[in-house]
VMD Tcl script that draws the C-alpha trace (Angstrom):
set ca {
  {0.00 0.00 0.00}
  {1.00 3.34 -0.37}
  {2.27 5.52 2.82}
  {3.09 9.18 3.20}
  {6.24 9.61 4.98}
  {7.70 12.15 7.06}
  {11.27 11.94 7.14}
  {12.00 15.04 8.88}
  {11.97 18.97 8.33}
  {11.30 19.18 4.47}
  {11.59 15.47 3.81}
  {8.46 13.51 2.87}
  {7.20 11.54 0.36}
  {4.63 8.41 -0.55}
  {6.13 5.46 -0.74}
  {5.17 1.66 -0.88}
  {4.54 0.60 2.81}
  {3.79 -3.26 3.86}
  {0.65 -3.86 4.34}
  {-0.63 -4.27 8.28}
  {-0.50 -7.56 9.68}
  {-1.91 -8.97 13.24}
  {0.91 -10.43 15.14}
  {-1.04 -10.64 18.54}
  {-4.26 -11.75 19.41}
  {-4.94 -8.31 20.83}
  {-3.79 -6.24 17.40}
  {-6.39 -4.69 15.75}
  {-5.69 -2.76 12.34}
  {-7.56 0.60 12.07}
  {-8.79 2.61 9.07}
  {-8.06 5.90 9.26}
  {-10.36 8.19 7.38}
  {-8.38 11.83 7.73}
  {-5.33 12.67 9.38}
  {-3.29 16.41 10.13}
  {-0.11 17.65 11.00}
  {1.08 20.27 13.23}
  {3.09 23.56 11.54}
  {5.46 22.80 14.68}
  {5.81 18.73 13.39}
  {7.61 20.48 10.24}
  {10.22 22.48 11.40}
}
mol new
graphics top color blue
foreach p $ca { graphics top sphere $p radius 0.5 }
foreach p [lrange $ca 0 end-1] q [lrange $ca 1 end] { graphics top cylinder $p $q radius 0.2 }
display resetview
């Protein structure tokens, strides 16, 4: 699946991430609908 990345201050990009996988019997994978980032998460 495809992933956005943050790499650091100026450095993201999408890239192919592995797909989730349940490892535990207490995992649970989540869809997330929307997400944000903070002006202060950039710099």
């Amino acid at each position: 699946m495809k992933g956005y990345v943050f790499h650091g201050p100026g450095r993201s990009a999408w890239e192919d991430t592995p797909d989730p996988e349940l490892k535990e019997p207490t995992d649970a994978i989540v869809r997330v609908d929307a997400v944000t980032i903070c002006g202060t998460d950039l710099h």
